[in-house]
Structures are given as structure tokens and as C-alpha cells.
N, C-alpha and C positions, 0 to 999 in steps of 0.2 A: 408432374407425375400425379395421377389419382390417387386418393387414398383408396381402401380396400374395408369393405364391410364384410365379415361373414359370417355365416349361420353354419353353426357343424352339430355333428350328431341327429337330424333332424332322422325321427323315429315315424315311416308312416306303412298305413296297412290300404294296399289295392290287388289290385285283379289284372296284371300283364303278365303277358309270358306265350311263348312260342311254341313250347310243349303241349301235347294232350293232357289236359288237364289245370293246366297249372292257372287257370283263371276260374275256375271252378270255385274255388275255397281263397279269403283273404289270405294274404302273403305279407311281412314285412319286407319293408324298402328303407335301406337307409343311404339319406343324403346328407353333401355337403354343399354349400352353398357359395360361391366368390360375388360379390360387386364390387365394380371400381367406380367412385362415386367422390366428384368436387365435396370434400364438407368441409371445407373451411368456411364459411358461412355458420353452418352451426357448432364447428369450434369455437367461434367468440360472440353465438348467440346464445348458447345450452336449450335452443328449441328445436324439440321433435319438429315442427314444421321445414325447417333447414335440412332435414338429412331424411334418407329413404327409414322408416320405421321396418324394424326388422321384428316385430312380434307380427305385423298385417303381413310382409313376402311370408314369414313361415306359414300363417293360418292358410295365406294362398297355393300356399305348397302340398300343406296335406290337403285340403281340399280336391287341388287337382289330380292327386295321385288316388284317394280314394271315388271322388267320381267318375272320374274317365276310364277307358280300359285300352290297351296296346298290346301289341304282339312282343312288342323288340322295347328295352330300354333307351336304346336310339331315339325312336318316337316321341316316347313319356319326356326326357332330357328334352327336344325340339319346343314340346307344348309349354314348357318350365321356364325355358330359354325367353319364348315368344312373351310369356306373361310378365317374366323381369322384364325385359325391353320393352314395353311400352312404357315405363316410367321413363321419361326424356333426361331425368338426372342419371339414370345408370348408365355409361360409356361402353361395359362393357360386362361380362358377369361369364359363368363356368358353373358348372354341377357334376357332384361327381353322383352316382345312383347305382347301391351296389345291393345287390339280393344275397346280404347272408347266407352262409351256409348250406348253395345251392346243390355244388354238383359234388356229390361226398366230402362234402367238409368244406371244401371252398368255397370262395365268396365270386362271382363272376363282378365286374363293376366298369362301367364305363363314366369316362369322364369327356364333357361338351363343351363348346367356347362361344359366346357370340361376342360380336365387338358393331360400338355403332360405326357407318360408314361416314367419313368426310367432316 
């Protein structure tokens, strides 16, 4: 069974949204982040090089949420997905990407899966 790396709370501000408007002006997005990821290698190494560095997926994270722009959280989650997986250590990984406080008071939030094939 893979272990599980995650990033939660991850605080970023971009420009999606479906609505008139709602790309107009930054927006916060908050994510959560899964990988499932072999580290036993860097269990009885204690080197960053053994395990996926989870400060470089966050920086990659708001990066892409702040320069890209999407209509749907669908999308933005897809582009997030694509960027985790190409590291050939992550198996598999999920994001959850919720817009606080959107539709009076609620939080709308979708959550995505990809898994490697075979």
C-alpha cells in the first residue's frame, strides 16, 4: 500500500469562474492536496531527494492557479492533476479546490482523482 503525502490548507488567489464577472478581480481558492507515493526509500534515507518535496508541488500549485485562468474548477483540478503526475513517483494523487464563501455563504468545492495506469 502507498504511503500518502498531503498538503492541506493550501491558500491561493486566481481568476476562474463561470460567472459574469467572477474572473475580472482575484478570488481565493482553497486546496487540498493527496499523493500516494512509495517513500520508504526516504524513510531509512532522511533525504529530500527519496520523496516528492512538498514545499516545490505547493509553489507549483499556486503558481498554476494564479497564472492560468478556467471557467469551471473541473478544469483548474485537471491542469493540477496533469502537473502532479508527471512526477513518475506519484501513483496516484486527488485535490480538493473549494471557492470559499461563494454562493451566500457557501463554499462550492470539487474534489478530483487521477491514478497511474498499469
Amino acid at each position: 500500500m502507498p504511503d500518502v503525502i498531503q498538503i492541506r490548507d493550501i491558500r491561493a488567489f486566481g481568476r476562474h469562474g463561470a460567472l459574469p464577472g467572477e474572473r475580472e478581480h482575484l478570488q481565493p481558492f482553497d486546496l487540498d492536496v493527496e499523493l500516494e507515493v512509495d517513500v520508504a526509500q526516504a524513510r531509512s534515507s532522511d533525504k529530500l531527494e527519496h520523496t516528492v518535496d512538498y514545499a516545490a508541488v505547493h509553489a507549483r500549485i499556486v503558481r498554476l492557479v494564479s497564472e492560468r485562468s478556467f471557467l469551471l474548477l473541473e478544469k483548474l483540478g485537471d491542469a493540477i492533476l496533469a502537473d502532479l503526475m508527471r512526477d513518475e513517483r506519484v501513483l496516484g494523487a486527488s485535490v480538493t479546490i473549494a471557492k470559499p464563501k461563494l454562493l451566500a455563504g457557501a463554499t462550492p468545492a470539487v474534489r478530483l482523482q487521477s491514478r497511474r495506469r498499469g
